[in-house]
KEDREN-381945 format. One record per atom (N, C-alpha, C): y, z, x; atom name; residue in one letter. Coordinates in steps of 0.001 Angstrom, whole numbers. Each point is the difference from the previous one (the first is absolute). Layout:
BEGIN
Y/Z/X/CA/A
...
//
This chain:
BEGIN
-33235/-85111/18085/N/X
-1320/83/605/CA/X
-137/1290/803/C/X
-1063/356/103/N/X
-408/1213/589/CA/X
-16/-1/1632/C/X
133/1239/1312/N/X
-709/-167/783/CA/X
-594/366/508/C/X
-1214/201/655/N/X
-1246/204/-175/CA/X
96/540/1946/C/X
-598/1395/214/N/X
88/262/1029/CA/X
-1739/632/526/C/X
-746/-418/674/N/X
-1016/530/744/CA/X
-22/1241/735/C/X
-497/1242/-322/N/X
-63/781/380/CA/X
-1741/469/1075/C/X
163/935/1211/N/X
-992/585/362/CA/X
281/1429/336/C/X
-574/503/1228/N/X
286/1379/-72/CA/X
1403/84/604/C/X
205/-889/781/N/X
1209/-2/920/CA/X
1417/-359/-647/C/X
-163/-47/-1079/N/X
1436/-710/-1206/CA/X
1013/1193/690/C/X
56/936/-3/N/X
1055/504/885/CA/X
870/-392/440/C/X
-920/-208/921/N/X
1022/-731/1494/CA/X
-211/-1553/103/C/X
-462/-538/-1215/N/X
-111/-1199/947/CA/X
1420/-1058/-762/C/X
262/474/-856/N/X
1726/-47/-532/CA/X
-159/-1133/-1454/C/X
-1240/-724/-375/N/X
51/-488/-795/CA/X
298/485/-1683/C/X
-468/1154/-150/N/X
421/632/-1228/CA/X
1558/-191/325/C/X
573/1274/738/N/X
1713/-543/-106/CA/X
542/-845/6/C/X
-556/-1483/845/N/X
480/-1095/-288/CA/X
-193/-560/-1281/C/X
-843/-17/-639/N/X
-137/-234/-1526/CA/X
862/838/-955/C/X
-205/886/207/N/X
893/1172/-488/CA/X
1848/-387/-142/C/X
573/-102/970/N/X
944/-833/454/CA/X
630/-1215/-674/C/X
-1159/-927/-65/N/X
182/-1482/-656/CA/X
-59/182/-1387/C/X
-863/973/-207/N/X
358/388/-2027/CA/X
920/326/-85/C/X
745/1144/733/N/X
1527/541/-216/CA/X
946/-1482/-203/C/X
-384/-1151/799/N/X
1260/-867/-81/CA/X
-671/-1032/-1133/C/X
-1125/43/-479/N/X
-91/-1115/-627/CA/X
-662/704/-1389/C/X
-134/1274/-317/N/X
-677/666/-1057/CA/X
-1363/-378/-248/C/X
-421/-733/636/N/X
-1628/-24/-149/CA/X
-538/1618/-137/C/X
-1295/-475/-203/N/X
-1068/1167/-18/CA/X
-1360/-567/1116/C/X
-366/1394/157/N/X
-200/-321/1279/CA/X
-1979/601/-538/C/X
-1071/-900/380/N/X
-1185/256/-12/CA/X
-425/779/1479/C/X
-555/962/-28/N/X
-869/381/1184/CA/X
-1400/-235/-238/C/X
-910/-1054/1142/N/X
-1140/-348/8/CA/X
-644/854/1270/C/X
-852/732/-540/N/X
-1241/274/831/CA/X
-1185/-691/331/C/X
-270/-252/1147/N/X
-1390/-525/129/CA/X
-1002/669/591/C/X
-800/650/-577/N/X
-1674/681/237/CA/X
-1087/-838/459/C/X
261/-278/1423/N/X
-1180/-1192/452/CA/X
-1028/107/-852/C/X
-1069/-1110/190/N/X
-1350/525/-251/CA/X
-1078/-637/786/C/X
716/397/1515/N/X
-1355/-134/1139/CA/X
702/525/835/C/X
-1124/347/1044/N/X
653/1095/1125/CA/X
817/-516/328/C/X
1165/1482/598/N/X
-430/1338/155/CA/X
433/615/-1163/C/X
-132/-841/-1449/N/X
354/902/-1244/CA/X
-1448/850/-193/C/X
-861/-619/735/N/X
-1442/830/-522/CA/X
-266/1122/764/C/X
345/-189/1504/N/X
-290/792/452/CA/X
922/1489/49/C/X
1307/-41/-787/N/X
893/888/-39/CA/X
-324/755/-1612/C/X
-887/-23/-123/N/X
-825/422/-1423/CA/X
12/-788/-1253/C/X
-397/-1138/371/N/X
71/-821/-1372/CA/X
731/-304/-1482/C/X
-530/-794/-473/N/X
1240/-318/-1528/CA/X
814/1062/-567/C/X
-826/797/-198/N/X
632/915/-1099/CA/X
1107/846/890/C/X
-328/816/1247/N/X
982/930/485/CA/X
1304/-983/732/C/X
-667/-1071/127/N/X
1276/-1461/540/CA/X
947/-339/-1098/C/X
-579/98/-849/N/X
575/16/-1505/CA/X
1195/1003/-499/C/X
-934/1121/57/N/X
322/1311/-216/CA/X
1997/-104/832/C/X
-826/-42/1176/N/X
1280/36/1192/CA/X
1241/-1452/-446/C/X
-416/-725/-646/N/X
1082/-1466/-151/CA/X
728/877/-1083/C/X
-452/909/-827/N/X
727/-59/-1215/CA/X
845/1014/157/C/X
-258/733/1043/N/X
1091/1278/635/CA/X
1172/-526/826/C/X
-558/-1174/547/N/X
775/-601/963/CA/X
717/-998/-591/C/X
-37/-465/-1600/N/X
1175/-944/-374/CA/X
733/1132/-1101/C/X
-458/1137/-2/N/X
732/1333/-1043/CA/X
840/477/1278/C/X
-20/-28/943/N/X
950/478/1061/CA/X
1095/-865/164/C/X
-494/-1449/-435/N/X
1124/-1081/314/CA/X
954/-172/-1125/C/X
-485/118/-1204/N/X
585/136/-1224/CA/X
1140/1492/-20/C/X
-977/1003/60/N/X
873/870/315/CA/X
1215/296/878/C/X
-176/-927/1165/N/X
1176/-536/882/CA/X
1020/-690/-137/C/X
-388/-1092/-1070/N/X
934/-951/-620/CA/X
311/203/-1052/C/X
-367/1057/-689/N/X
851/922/-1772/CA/X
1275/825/934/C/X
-531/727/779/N/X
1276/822/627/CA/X
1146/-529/660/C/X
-138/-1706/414/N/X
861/-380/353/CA/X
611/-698/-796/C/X
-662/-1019/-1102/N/X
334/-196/-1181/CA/X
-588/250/-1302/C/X
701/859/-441/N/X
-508/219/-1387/CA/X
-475/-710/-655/C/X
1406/-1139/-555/N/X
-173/-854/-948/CA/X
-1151/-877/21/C/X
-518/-316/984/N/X
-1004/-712/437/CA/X
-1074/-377/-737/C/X
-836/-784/-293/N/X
-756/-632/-1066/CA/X
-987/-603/1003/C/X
-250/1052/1515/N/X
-1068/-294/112/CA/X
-1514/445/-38/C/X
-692/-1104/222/N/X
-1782/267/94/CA/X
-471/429/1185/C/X
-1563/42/4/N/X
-1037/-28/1177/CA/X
-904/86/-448/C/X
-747/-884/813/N/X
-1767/13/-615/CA/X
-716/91/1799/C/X
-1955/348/-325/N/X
-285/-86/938/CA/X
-1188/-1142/-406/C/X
-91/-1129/933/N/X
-856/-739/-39/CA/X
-699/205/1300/C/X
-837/-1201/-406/N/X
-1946/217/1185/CA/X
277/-1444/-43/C/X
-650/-278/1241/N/X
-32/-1029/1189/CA/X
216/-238/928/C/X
-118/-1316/520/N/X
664/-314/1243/CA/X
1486/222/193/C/X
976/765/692/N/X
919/400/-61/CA/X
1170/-1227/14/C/X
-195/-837/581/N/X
1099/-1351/135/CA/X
-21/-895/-1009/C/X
-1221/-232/-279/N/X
-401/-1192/-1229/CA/X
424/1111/-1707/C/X
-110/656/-87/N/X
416/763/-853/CA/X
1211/100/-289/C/X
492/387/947/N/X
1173/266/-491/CA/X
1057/-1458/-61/C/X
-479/-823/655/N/X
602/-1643/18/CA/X
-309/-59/-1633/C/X
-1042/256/-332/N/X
-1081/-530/-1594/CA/X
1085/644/-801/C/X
178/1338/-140/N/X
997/702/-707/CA/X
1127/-182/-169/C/X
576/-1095/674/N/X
1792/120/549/CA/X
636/-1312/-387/C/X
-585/-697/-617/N/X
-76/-1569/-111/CA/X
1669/-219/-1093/C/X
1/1289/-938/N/X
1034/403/-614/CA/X
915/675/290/C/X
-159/255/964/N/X
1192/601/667/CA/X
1597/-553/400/C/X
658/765/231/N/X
1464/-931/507/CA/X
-416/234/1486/C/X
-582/496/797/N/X
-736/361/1249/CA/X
-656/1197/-64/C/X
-900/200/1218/N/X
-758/723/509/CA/X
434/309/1422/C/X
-230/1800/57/N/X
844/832/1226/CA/X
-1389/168/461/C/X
125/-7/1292/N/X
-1263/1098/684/CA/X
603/290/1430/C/X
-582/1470/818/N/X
763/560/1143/CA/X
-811/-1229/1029/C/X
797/88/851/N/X
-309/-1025/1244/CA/X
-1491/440/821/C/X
18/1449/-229/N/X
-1369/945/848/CA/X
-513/846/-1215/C/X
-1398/157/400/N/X
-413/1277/-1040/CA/X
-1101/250/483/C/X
-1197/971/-459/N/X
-631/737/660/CA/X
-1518/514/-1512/C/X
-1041/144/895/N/X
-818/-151/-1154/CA/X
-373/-897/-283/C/X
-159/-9/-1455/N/X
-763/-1408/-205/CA/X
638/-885/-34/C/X
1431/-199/-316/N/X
634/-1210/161/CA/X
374/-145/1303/C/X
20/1073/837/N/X
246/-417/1743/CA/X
-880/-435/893/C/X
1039/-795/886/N/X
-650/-499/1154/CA/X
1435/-129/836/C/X
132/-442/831/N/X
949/-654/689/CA/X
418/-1161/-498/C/X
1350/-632/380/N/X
431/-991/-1039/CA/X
-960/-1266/7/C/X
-373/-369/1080/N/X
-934/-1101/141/CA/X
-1437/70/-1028/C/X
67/-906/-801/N/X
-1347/395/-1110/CA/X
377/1060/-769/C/X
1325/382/-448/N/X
302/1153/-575/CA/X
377/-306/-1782/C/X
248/382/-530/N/X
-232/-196/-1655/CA/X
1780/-58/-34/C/X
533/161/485/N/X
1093/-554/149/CA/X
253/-1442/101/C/X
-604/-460/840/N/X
12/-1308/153/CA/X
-891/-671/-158/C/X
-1186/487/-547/N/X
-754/-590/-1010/CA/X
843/-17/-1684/C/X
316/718/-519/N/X
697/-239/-1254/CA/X
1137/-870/312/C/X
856/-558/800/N/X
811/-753/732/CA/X
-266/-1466/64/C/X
-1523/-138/81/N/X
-563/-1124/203/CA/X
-516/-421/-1211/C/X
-656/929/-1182/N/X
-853/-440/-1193/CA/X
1098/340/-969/C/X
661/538/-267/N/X
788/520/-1620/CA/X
907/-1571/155/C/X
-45/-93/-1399/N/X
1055/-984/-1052/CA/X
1166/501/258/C/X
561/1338/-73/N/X
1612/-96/-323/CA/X
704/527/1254/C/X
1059/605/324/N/X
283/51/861/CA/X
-111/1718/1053/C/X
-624/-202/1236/N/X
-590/888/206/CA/X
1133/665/1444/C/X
650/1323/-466/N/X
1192/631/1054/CA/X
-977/1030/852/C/X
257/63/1424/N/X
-484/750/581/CA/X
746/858/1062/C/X
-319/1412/-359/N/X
1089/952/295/CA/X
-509/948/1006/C/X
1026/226/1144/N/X
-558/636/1169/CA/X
-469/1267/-449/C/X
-540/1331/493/N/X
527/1178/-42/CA/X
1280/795/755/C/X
-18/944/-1188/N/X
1591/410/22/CA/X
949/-726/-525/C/X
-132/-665/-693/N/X
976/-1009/-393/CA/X
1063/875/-487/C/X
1046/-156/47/N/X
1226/357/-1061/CA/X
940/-752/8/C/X
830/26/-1354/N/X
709/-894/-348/CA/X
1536/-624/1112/C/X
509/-869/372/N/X
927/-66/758/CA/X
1341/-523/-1546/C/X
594/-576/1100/N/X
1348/-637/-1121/CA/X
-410/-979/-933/C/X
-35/324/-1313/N/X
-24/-920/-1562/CA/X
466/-1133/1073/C/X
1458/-244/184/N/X
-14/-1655/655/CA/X
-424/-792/1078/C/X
-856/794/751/N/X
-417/-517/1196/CA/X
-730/-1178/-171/C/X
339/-763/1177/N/X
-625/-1614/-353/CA/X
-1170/74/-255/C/X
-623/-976/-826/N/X
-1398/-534/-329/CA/X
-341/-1618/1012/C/X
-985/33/1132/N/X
-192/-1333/125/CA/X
-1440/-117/-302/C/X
24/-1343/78/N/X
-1014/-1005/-854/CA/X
-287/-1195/1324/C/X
-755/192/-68/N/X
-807/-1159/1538/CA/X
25/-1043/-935/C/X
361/-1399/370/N/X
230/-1137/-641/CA/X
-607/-1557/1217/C/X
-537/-693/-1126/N/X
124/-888/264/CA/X
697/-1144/-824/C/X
-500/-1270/-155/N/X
390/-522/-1629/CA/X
147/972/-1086/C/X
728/-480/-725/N/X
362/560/-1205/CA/X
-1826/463/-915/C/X
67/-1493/20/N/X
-1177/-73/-826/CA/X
-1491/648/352/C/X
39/362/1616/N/X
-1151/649/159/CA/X
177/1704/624/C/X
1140/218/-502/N/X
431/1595/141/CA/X
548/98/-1861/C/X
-196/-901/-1138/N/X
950/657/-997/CA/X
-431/990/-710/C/X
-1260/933/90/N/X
-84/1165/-817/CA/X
197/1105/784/C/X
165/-387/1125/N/X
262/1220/682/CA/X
1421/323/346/C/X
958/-1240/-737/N/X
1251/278/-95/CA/X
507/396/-1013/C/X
-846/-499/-884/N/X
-279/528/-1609/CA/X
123/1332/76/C/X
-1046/730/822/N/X
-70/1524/-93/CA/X
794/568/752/C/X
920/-416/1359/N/X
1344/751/319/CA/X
759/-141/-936/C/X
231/-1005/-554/N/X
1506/53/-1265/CA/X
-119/1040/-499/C/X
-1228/191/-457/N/X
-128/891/-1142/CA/X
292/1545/351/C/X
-316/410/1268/N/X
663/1143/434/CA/X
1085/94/504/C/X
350/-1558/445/N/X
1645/178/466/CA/X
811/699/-1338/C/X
-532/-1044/-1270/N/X
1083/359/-675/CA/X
143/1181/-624/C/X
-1085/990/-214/N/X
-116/1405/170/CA/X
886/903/646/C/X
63/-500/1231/N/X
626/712/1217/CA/X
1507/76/312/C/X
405/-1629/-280/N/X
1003/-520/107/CA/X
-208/-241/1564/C/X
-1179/-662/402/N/X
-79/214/1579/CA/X
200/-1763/141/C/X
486/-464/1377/N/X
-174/-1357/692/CA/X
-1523/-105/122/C/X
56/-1343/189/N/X
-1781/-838/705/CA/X
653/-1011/1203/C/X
-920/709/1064/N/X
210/-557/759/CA/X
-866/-1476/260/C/X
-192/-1128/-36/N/X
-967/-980/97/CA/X
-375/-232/1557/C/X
-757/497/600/N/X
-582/-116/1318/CA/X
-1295/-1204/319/C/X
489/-666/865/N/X
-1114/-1433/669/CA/X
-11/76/896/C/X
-1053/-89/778/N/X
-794/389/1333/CA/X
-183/-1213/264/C/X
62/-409/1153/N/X
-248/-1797/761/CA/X
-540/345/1289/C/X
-362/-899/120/N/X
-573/-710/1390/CA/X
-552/-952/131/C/X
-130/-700/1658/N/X
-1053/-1042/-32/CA/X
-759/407/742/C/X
-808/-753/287/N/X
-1372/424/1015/CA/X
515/-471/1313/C/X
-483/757/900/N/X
600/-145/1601/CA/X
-693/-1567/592/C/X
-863/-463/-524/N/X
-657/-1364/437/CA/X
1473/-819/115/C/X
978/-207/-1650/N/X
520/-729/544/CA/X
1681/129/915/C/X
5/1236/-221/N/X
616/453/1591/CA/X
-141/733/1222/C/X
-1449/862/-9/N/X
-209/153/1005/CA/X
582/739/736/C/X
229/372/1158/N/X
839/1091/752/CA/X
755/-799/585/C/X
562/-839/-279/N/X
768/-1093/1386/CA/X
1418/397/-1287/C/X
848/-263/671/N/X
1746/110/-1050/CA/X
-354/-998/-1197/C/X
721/-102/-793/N/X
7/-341/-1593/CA/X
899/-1803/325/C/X
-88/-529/926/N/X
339/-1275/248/CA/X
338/-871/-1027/C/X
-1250/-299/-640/N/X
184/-1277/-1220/CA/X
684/1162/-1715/C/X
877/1283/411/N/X
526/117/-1685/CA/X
-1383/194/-622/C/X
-985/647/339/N/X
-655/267/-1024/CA/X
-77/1291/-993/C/X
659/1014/778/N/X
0/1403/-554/CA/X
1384/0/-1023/C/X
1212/-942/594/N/X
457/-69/-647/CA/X
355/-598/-1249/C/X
-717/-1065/-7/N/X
-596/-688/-1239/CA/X
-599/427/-1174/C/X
-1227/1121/633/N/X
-473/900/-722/CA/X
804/485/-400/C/X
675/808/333/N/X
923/1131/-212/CA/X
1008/-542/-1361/C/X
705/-1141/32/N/X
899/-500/-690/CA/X
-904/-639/-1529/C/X
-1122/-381/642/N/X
-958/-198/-1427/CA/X
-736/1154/-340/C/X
-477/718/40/N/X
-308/1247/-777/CA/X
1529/853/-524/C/X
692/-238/498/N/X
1555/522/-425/CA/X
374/-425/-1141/C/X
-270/-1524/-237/N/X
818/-698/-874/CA/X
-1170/391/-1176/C/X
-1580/63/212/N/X
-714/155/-1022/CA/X
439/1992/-485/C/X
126/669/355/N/X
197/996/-82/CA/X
1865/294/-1225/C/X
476/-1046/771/N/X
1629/275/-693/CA/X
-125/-676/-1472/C/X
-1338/-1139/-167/N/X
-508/-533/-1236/CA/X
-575/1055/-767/C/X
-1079/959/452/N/X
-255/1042/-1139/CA/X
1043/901/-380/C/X
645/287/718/N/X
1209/1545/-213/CA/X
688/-836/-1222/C/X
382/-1352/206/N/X
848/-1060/-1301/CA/X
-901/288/-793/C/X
-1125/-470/12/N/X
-779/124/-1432/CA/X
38/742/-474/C/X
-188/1454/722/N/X
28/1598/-398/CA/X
1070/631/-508/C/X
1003/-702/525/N/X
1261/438/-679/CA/X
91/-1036/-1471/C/X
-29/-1135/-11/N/X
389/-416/-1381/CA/X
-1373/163/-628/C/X
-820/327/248/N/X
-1381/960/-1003/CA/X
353/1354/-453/C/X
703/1070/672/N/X
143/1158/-557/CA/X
1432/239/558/C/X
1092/-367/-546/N/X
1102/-13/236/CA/X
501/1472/-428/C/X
-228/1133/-161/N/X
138/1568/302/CA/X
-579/438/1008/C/X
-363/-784/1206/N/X
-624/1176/1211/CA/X
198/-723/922/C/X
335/929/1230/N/X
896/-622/896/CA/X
-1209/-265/942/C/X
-328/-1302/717/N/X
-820/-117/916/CA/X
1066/-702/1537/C/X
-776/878/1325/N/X
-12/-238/926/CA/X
-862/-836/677/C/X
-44/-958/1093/N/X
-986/-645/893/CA/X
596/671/1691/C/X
-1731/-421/-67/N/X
105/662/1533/CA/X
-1138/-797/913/C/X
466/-1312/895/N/X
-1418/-593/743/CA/X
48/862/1091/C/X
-1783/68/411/N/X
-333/802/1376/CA/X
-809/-1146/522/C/X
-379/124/1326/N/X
-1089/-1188/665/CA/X
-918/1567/442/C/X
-975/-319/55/N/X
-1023/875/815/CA/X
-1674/-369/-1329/C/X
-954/1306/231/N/X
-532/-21/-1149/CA/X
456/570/-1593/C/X
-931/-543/-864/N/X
409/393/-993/CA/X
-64/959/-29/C/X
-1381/952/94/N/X
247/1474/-188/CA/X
1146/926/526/C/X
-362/-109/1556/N/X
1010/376/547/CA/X
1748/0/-188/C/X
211/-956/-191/N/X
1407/-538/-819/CA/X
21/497/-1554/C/X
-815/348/-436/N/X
176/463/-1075/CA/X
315/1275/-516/C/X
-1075/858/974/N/X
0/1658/391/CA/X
1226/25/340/C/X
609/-377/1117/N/X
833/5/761/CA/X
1673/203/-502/C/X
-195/-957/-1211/N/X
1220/-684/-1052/CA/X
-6/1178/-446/C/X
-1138/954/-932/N/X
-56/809/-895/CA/X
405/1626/1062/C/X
-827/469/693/N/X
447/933/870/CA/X
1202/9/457/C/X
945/-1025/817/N/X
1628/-214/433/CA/X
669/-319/-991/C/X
-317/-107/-982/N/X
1396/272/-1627/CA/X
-347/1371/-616/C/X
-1247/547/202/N/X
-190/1477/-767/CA/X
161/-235/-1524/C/X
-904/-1548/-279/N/X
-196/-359/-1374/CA/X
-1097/1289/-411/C/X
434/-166/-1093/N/X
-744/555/-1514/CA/X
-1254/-187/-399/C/X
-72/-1787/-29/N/X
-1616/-261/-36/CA/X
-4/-1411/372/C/X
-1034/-342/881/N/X
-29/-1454/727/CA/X
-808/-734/-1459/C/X
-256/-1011/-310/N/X
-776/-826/-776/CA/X
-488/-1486/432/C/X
-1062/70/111/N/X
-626/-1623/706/CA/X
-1108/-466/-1456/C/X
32/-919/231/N/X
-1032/-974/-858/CA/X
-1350/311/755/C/X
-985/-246/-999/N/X
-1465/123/363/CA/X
-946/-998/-1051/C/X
-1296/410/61/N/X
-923/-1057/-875/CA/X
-810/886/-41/C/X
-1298/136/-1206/N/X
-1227/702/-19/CA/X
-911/-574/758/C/X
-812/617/510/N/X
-988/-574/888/CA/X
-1676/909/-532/C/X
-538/-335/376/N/X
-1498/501/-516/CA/X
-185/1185/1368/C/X
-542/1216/-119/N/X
-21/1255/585/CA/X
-135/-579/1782/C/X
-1267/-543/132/N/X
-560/-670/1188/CA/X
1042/-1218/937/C/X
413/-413/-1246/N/X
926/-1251/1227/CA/X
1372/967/524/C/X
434/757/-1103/N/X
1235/1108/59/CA/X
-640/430/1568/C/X
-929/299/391/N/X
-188/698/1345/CA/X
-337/-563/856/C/X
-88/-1609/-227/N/X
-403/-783/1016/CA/X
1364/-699/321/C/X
633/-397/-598/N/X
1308/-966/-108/CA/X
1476/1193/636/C/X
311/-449/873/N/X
1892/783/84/CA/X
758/-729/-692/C/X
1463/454/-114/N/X
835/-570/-894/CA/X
1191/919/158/C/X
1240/-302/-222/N/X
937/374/-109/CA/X
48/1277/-198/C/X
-514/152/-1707/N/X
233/1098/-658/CA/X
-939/1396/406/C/X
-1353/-430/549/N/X
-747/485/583/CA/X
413/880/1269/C/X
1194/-875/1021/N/X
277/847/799/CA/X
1078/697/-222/C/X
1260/-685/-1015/N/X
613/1316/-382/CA/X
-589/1314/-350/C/X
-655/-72/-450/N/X
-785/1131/-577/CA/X
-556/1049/943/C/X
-221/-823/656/N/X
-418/863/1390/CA/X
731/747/1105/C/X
1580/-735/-165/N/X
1014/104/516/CA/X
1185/708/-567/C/X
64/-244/-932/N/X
1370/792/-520/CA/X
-50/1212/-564/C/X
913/384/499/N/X
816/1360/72/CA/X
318/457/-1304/C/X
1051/-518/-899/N/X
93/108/-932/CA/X
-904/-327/-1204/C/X
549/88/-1500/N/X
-589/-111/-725/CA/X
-270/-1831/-289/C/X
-1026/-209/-149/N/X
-415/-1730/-125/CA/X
-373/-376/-1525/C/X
407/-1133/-644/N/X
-561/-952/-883/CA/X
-872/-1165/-62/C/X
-647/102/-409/N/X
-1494/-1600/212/CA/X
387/-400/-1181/C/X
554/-1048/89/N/X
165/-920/-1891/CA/X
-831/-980/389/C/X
-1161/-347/-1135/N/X
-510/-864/53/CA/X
440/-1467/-434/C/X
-47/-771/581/N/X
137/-1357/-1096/CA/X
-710/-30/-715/C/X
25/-724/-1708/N/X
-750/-435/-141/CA/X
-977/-1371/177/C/X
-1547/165/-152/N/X
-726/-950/480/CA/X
461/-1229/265/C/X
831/-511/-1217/N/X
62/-1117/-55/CA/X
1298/-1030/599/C/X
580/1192/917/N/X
1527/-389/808/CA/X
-832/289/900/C/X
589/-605/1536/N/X
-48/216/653/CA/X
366/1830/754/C/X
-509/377/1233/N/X
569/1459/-26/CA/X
558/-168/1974/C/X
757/1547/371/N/X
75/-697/1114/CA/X
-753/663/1103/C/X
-749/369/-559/N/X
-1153/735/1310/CA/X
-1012/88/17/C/X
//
């Protein structure tokens, strides 16, 4: 399968070409570059279709030309499409083995990350959508991969899609679960009635149940567990930044453009939060997902 990387003016620096770039080297894919040529302001007011046009097709011949010199052999494309920049390129990618886009960009696909086409394609695309800081460059082939977990069953495509680069890499997965309870039922007074620790020993034992599953499911890749108590996001960032992983991966769900900006969620604030490079695997519809 192909993978499919979003480009704007800022592809430069914003590290997603090289990160794509990168993941073909280990997995020989070919790699699509998608342009998107809004078609409502400020594509109009920066001189309309044709010179917006004009400018997409210089600007994915620069990217091509970037990625022949680094790999020849390469068998890849680029096209420039018109539309809405997020829904598009989700529409386009459905075949993909994933979809790259930089964490920031500028122009028509920019804004700041909040409402940003980053995390709008994050929220609407089918397959799995990596999001890459700027500056990215490559660290160690084996550096851990973690994967925010809950149940098996409502994190399994997004464990699906670490395997698949673990085994590329020859890298570990780390399986990370975030706990807590709500302070109602302890409150600020000492932990008297064993309740934190209760918690603690039952989210443990559910946690040491997926890593089993995970191991006699893909018995070539070595998985780690790791429980944190705090929030999820936070504990999650946190996990991924203090190991100097490779790429964090959490489960997500599609959501319709409007609730995506009304609703928080897990994956939502990773996104907002992390440092490194991030994965949104969606479940599909019909499993449960965990965010």
């Amino acid at each position: 399968m192909t993978i499919a990387v979003g480009v704007d003016d800022s592809w430069s620096a914003n590290g997603a070409v090289d990160w794509a770039l990168y993941e073909s080297g280990l997995s020989a894919a070919a790699i699509r570059v998608l342009h998107v040529v809004g078609d409502r302001p400020p594509t109009a007011l920066l001189g309309g279709g044709p010179a917006a046009a004009k400018a997409g097709r210089q600007l994915v011949a620069d990217v091509r030309e970037y990625l022949d010199h680094r790999d020849s052999n390469g068998l890849h494309t680029a096209v420039v499409l018109s539309g809405t920049p997020a829904h598009i390129l989700a529409r386009s990618t459905g075949n993909d083995r994933m979809v790259v886009v930089g964490r920031h960009g500028r122009g028509i696909l920019g804004r700041l990350l909040i409402g940003s086409t980053a995390e709008a394609v994050a929220y609407v695309a089918e397959t799995a959508v990596v999001v890459v800081p700027p500056k990215w460059s490559p660290g160690d082939r084996d550096a851990l991969i973690v994967v925010g977990v809950d149940e098996l069953e409502y994190c399994e495509s997004a464990v699906d899609f670490a395997v698949g680069l673990a085994a590329e890499r020859g890298a570990p997965i780390r399986l990370v679960h975030v706990w807590d309870i709500p302070t109602m039922f302890t409150g600020d007074e000492p932990d008297t009635a064993g309740t934190v620790e209760t918690a603690h020993r039952y989210y443990g034992d559910r946690l040491d149940a997926t890593v089993r599953r995970c191991r006699d499911r893909y018995p070539g890749v070595t998985f780690e567990a790791e429980l944190r108590r705090g929030h999820p996001v936070a504990g999650l960032t946190d996990a991924a930044h203090e190991a100097n992983v490779q790429l964090l991966v959490v489960g997500g769900r599609t959501h319709r453009r409007m609730v995506a900006l009304l609703l928080g969620g897990t994956a939502r604030g990773i996104l907002q939060h992390a440092t490194g490079p991030t994965a949104i695997v969606h479940q599909p519809a019909t499993q449960p997902a965990q965010t």
